[in-house]
C-alpha positions as CSV (number, residue, x, y, z in Angstrom):
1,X,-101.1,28.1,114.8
2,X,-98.9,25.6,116.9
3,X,-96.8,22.4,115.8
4,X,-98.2,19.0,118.1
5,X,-94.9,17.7,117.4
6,X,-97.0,15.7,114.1
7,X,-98.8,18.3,112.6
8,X,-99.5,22.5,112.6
9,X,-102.6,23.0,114.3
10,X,-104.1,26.4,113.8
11,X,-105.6,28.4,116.0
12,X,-109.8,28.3,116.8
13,X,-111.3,30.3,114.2
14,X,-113.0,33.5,114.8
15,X,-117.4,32.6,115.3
16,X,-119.1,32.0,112.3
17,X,-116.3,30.8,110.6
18,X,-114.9,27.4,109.3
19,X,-111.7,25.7,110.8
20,X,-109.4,25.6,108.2
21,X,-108.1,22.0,107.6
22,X,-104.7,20.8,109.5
23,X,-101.6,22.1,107.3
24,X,-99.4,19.0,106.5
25,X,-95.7,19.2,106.3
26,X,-94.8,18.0,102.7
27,X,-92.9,14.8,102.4
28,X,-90.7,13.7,99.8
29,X,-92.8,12.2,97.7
30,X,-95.0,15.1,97.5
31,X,-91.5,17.0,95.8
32,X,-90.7,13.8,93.7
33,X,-94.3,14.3,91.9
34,X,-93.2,17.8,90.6
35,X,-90.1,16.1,88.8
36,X,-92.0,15.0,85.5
37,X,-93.5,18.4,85.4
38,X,-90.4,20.0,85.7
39,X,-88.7,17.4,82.7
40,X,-91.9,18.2,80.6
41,X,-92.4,21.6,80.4
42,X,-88.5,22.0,78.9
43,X,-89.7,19.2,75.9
44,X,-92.9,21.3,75.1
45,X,-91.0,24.5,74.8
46,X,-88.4,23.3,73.0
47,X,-89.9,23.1,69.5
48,X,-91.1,27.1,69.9
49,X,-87.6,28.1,70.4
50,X,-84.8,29.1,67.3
51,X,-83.7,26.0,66.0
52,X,-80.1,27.5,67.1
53,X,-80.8,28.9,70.4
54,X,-78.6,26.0,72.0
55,X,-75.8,26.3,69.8
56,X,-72.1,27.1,71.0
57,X,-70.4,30.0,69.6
58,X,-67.3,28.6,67.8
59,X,-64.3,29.7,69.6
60,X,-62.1,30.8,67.2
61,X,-65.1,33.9,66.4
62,X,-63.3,37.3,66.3
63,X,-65.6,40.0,68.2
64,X,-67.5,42.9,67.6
65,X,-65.4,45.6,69.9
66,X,-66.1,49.1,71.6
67,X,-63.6,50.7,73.4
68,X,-62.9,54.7,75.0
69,X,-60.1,56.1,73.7
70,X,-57.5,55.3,70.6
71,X,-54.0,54.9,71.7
72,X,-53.7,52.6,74.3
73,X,-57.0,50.7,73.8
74,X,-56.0,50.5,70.5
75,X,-53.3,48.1,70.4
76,X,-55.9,45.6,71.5
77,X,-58.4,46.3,68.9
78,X,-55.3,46.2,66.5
79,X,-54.9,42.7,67.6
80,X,-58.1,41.4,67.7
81,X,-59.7,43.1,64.5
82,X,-56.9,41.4,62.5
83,X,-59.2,40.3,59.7
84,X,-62.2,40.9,61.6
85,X,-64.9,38.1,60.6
86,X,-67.7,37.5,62.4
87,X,-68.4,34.4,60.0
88,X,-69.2,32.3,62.4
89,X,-72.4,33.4,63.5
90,X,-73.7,33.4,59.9
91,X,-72.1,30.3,59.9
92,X,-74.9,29.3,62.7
93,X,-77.4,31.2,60.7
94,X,-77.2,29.0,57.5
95,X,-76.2,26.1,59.4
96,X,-73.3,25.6,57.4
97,X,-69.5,24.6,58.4
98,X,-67.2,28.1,58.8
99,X,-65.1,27.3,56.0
100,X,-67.9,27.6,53.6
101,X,-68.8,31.5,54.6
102,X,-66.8,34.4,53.0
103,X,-66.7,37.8,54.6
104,X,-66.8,40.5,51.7
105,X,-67.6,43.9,51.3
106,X,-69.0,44.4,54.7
107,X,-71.1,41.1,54.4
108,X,-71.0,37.6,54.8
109,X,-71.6,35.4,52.4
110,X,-72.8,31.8,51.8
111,X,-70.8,28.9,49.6
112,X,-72.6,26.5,50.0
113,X,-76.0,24.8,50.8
114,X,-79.6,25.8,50.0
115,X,-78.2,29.5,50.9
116,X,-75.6,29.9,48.4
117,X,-75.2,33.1,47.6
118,X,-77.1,34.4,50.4
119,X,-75.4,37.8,52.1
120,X,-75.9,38.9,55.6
121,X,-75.0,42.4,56.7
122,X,-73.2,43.1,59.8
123,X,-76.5,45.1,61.4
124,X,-78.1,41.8,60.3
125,X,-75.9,39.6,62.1
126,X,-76.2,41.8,65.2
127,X,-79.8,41.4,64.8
128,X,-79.9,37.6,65.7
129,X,-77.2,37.5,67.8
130,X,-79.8,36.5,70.3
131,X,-80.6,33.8,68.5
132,X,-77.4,32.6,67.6
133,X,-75.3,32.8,71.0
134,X,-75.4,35.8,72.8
135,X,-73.9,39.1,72.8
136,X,-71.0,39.3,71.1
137,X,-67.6,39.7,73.7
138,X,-63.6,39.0,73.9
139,X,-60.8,40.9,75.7
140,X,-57.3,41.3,74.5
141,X,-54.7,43.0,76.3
142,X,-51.0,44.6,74.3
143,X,-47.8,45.9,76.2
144,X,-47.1,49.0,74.3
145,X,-43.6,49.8,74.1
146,X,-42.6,53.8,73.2
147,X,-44.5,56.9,73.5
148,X,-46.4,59.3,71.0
149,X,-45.4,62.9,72.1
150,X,-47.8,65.6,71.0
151,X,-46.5,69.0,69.7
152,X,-48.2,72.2,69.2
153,X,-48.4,76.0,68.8
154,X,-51.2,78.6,69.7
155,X,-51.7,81.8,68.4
156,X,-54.1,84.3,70.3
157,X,-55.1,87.8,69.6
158,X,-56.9,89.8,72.7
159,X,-58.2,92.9,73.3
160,X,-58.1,94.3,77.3
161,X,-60.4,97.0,78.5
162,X,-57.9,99.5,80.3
163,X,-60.6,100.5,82.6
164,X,-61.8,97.2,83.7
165,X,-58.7,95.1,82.9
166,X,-61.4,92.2,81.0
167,X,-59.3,90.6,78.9
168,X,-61.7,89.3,75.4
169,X,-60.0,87.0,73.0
170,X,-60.7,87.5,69.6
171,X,-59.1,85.0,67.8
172,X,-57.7,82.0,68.6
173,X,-55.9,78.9,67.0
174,X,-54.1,75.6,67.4
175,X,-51.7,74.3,65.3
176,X,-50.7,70.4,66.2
177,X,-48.9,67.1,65.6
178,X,-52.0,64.8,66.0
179,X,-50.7,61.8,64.9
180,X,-53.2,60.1,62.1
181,X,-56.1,61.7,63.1
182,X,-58.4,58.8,62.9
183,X,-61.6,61.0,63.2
184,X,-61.2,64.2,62.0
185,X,-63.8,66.2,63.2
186,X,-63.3,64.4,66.4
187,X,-59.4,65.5,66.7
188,X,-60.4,68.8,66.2
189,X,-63.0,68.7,68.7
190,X,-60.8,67.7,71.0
191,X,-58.4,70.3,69.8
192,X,-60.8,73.4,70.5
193,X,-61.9,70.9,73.7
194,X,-58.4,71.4,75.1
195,X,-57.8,74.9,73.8
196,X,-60.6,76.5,75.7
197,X,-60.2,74.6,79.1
198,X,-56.6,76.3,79.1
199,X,-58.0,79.8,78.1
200,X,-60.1,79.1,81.2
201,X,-56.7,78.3,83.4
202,X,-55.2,81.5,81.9
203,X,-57.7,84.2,82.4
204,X,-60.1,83.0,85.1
205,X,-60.2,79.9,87.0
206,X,-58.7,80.0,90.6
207,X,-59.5,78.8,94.2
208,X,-60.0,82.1,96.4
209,X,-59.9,81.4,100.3
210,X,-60.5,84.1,102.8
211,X,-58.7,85.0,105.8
212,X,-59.5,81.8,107.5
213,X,-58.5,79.6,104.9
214,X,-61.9,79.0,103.9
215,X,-62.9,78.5,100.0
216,X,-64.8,81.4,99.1
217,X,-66.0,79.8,95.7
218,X,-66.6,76.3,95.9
219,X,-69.5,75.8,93.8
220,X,-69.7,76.4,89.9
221,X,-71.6,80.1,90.5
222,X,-68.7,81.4,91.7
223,X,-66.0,79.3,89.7
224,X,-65.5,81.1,86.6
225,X,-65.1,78.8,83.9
226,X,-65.6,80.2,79.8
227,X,-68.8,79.1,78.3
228,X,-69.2,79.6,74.6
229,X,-70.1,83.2,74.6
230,X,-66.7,84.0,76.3
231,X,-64.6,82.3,73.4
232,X,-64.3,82.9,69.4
233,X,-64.8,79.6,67.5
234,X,-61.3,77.5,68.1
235,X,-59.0,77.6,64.7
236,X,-57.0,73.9,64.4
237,X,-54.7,73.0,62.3
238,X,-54.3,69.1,62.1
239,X,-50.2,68.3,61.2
240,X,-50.9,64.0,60.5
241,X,-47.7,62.6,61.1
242,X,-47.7,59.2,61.9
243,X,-46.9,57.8,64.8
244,X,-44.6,54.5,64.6
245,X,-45.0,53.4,68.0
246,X,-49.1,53.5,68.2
247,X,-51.5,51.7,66.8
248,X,-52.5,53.0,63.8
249,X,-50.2,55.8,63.6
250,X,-52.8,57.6,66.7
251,X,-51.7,60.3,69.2
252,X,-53.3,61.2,72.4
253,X,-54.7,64.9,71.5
254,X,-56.7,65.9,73.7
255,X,-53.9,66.5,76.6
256,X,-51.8,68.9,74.4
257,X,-53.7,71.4,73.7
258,X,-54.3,72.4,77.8
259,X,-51.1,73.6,78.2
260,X,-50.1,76.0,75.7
261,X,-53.4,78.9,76.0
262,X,-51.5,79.8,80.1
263,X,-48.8,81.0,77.8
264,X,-50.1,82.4,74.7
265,X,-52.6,84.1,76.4
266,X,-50.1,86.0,78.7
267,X,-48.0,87.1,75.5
268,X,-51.0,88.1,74.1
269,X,-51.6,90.3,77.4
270,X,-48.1,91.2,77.1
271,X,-48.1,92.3,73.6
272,X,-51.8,94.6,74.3
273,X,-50.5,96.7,77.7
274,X,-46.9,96.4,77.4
275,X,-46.4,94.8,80.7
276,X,-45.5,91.2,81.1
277,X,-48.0,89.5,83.9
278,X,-46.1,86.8,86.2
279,X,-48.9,85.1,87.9
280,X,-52.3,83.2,86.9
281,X,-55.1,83.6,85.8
282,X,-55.1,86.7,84.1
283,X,-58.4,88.1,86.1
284,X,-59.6,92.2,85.4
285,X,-58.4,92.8,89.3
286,X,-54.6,91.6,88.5
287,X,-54.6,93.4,84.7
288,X,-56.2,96.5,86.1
289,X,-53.3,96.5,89.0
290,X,-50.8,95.6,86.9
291,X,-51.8,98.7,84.4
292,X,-52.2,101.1,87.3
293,X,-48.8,100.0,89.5
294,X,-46.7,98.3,86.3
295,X,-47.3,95.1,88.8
296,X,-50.1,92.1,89.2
């Protein structure tokens, strides 16, 4: 195909078959006569969709929120879930004016208009948020001022193999200051989380390089870390004190509870073979050495 300088002439067709017509460039009129098509299609669809599909979401609506963490992330949550109301979409819903939709045990409710008296859940809510603006979305940001210092004590009870110099932990538990623990089972979770990572600093976890400075263990084969057959289930003791410069009285717990295991389990090590270790992680080679020579 080739351009004359008027038109794109294509090229002569193979035998036996018929020459395609000239291709015209389209002009503008050819574009203008799509433009009604374009207009109409919008004012047939329009009486299939929600009656509130176009509507604007009021912009005094307080949002729906999900956020990672408690502490920091909370003080924004604290300020936007003040009186957390998402009225105005069931506002939408009924067609009714904001003021005349009352949020109340976990539902909204309707004043006025042929829905009076009408309730709409939260999940129900959520469920036409498509119909009624959109996800649901805001952002808040909160300078906190102060910090929430975590305190805690482990005990640990272990039994070594004097042959070997394995090192089994038969009980352990944490004892902390978490704060208000918002979710319980989560705090402790975190707890036993933290507890067991630091068991993991104290007896096993190390880099090894060899002569040549190369790592020796780089992959998670070699990297001993305890799995849940190494470790007895995690004793916590939650101490809720209240925190007056957090929202809600929350503490960061899941930091704390790393640090103390290095040293309980060494006085635990201590208090089995009589021998005080001064250098991590308690591994069978260093407790056997330190048994046989009196040093790791």
């Amino acid at each position: 195909m080739f351009w004359d300088g008027q038109r794109w002439i294509p090229d002569a067709p193979a035998p036996g078959r018929r020459s395609p017509s000239p291709i015209k460039p389209r002009r503008l009129r050819d574009w203008l006569a799509t433009i009604p098509l374009v207009l109409l299609v919008p004012a047939l669809l329009a009486p299939m969709l929600p009656a509130q599909a176009g509507r604007a979401v009021p912009s005094n609506e307080t949002p729906a929120i999900r956020v990672r963490g408690s502490v920091a992330p909370g003080g924004s949550v604290k300020l936007m879930g003040t009186g957390f109301t998402p009225v105005a979409r069931a506002a939408i819903t009924w067609d009714v004016p904001v003021d005349q939709v009352e949020w109340s045990n976990g539902a909204a409710i309707c004043l006025s208009g042929d829905q009076k008296g009408e309730k709409l859940s939260l999940a129900d809510l959520a469920y036409r948020f498509g119909r009624t603006g959109g996800p649901v979305a805001n952002q808040a940001s909160v300078n906190l001022h102060g910090i929430g210092p975590g305190f805690a004590v482990h005990l640990c009870d272990v039994e070594v193999d004097p042959e070997t110099g394995g090192v089994t932990v038969l009980r352990y538990t944490a004892a902390q200051d978490v704060g208000r623990a918002i979710h319980a089972s989560y705090v402790e979770g975190q707890m036993q989380g933290g507890a067991a990572q630091g068991i993991g600093w104290a007896l096993n976890e190390e880099y090894i390089f060899d002569t040549d400075g190369k790592m020796e263990n780089p992959g998670f084969l070699d990297y001993r870390m305890p799995v849940a057959s190494d470790l007895p289930m995690i004793d916590t003791i939650m101490i809720e004190v209240p925190c007056r410069n957090t929202p809600f009285g929350a503490k960061g717990v899941g930091e704390v509870p790393i640090v103390p295991p290095l040293a309980a389990v060494a006085n635990a090590v201590r208090g089995a073979i009589g021998k005080r270790p001064h250098s991590l992680p308690l591994s069978p080679p260093r407790i056997h050495a330190l048994i046989a020579n009196g040093h790791s």
